[in-house]
C-alpha positions as CSV (number, residue, x, y, z in Angstrom):
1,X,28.9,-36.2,-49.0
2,X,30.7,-33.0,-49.2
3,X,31.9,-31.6,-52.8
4,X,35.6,-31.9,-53.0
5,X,37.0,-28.2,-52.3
6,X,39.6,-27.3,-55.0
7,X,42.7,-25.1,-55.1
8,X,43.9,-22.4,-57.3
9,X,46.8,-24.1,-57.9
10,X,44.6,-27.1,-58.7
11,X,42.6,-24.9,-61.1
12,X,46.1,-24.2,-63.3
13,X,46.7,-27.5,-63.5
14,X,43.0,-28.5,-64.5
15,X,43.5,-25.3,-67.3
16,X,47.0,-27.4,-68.5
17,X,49.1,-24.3,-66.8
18,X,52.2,-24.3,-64.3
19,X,50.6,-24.8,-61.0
20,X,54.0,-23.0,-59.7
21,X,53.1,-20.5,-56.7
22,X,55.3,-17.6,-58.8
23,X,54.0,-18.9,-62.2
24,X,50.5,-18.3,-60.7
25,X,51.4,-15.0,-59.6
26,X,52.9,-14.1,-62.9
27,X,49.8,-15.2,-64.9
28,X,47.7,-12.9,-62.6
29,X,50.0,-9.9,-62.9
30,X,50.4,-10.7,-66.8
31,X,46.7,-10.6,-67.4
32,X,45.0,-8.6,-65.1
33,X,43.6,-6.5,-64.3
34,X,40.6,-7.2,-66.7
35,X,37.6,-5.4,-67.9
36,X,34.4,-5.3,-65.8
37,X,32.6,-6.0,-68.8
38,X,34.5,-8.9,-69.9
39,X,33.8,-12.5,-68.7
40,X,36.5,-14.3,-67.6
41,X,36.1,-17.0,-70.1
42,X,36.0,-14.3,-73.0
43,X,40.0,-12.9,-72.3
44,X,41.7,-13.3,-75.4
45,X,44.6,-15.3,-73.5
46,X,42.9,-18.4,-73.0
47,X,42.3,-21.5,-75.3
48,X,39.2,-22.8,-76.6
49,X,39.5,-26.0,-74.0
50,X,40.2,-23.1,-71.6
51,X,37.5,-21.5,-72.4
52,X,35.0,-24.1,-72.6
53,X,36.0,-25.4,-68.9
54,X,35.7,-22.4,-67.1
55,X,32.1,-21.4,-69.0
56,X,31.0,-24.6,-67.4
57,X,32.4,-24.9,-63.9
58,X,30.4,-21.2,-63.6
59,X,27.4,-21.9,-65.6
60,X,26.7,-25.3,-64.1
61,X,27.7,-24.3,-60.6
62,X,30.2,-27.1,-60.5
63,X,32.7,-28.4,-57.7
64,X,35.3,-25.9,-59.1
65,X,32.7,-23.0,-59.6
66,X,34.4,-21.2,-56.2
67,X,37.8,-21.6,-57.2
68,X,37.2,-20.1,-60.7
69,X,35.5,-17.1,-59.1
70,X,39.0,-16.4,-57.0
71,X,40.9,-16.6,-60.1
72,X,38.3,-14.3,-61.4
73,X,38.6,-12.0,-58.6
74,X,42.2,-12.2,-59.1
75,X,42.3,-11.1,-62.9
76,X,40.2,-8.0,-62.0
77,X,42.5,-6.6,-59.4
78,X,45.3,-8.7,-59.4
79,X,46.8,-10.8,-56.8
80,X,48.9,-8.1,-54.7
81,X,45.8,-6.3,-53.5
């Protein structure tokens, strides 16, 4: 069986945010871009439940592990490049 493949919209809504295409897009250009040194999960914009959910999708390589690397990916350069 095949791990269910998740969305970046999916991912907002999972993280209690508008899943909104141009609410997305104004999260990314918001907050990015980010620090190479910082970890996603540390940005001072996101809740402790935040947080928590994204240091474990990464650290336990989890079904939405790829999707939080886009947004990732995203926040470091944002989403127009």
């Amino acid at each position: 069986m095949e791990s269910p493949i998740h969305s970046l919209p999916a991912l907002f809504k999972q993280l209690g945010l508008s899943d909104d295409a141009l609410d997305i897009d104004k999260f990314i250009a918001t907050h990015s871009p980010l620090k190479p040194e910082l970890h996603l999960a540390d940005a001072f914009f996101w809740s402790k439940s935040q947080q928590q959910l994204l240091r474990e999708e990464i650290l336990e390589d989890a079904d939405w592990a790829e999707v939080v690397d886009q947004l990732n990916v995203l926040l470091r350069k944002g989403r127009g490049e």
